[in-house]
C-alpha positions as CSV (number, residue, x, y, z in Angstrom):
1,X,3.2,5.3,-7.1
2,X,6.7,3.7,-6.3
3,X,9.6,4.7,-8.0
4,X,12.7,2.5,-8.7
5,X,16.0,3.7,-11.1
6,X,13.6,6.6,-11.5
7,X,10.8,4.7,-12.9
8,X,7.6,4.9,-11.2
9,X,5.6,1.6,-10.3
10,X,1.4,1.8,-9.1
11,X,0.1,-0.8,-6.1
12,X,-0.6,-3.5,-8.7
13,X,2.8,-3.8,-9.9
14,X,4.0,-3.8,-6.3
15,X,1.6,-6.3,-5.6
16,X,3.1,-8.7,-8.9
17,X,6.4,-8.3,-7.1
18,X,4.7,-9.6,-3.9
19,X,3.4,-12.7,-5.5
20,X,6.5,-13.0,-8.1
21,X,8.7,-13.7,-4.4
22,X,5.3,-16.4,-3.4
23,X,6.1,-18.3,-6.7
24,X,3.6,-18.7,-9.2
25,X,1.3,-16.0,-8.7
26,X,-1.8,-17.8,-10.3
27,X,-1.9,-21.0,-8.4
28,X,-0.9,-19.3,-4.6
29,X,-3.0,-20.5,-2.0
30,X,-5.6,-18.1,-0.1
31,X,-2.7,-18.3,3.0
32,X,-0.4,-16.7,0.6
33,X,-2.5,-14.9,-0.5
34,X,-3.8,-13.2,2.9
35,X,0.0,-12.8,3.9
36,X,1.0,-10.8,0.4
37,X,-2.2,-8.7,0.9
38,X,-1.3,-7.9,4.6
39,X,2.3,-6.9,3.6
40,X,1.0,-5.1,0.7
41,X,-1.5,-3.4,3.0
42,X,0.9,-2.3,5.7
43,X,3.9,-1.4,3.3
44,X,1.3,0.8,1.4
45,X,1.0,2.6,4.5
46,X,4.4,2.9,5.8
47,X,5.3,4.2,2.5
48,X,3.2,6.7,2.7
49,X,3.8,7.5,6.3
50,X,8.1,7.9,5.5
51,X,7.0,10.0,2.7
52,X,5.0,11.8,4.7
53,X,6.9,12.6,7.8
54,X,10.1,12.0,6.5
55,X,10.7,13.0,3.1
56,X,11.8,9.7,1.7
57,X,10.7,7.9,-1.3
58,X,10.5,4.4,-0.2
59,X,12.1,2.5,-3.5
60,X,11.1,-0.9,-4.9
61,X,14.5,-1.9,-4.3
62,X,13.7,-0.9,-0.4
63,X,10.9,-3.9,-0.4
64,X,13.1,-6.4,-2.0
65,X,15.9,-6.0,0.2
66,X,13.3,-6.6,3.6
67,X,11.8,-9.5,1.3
68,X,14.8,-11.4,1.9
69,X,15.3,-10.3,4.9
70,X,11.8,-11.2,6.4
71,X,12.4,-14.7,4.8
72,X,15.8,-14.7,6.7
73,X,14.6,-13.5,10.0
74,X,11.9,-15.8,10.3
75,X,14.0,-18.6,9.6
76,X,16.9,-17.5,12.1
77,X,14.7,-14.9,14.4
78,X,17.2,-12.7,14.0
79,X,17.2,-8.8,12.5
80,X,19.4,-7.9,9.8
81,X,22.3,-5.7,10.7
82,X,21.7,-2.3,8.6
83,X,22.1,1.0,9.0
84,X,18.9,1.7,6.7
85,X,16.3,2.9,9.8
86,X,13.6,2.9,7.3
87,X,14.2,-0.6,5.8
88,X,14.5,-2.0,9.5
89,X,11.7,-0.1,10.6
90,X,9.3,-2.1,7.6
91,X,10.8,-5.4,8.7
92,X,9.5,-5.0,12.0
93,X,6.2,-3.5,11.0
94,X,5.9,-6.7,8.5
95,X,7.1,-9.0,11.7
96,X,4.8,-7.5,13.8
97,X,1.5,-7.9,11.9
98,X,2.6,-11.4,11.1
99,X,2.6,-11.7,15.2
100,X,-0.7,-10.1,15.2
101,X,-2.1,-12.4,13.0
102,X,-0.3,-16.1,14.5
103,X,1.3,-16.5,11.6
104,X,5.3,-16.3,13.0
């Protein structure tokens, strides 16, 4: 479960937040698809990993706010400036699989 403005969300409705950001979740190509599943996948784990080790409740809010800034560091190749270590940290785990997989 996920929990944003102390509502909770399950995996599916984090995954329809996924394929809202791909565009039309219906007509997405098996590509998109196989991205939004890997960074489904691996934010699935990381959230339960910070939760884990550190405590923290990674928020739906959290995943939008590395959304745009995975879209942004692709297109400039640049990281974000933060001081959120656990946002940062699933930028570079979401960078890092798409590097594993050639697709950056």
């Amino acid at each position: 479960m996920w929990e944003v403005g102390g509502i909770r969300m399950d995996e599916s409705e984090i995954e329809k937040l996924f394929m809202r950001v791909a565009g039309n979740a219906g007509k997405a190509s098996e590509d998109v698809l196989a991205v939004f599943s890997m960074l489904v996948s691996s934010t699935l784990c990381y959230r339960d990993q910070v939760k884990k080790t550190l405590g923290i409740i990674l928020t739906v809010e959290d995943v939008q706010v590395v959304l745009n800034w995975l879209f942004e560091a692709l297109h400039t190749k640049r990281l974000p400036k933060t001081n959120s270590v656990v946002r940062l940290d699933l930028l570079k785990i979401w960078l890092d699989e798409l590097k594993a997989n050639t697709l950056v």
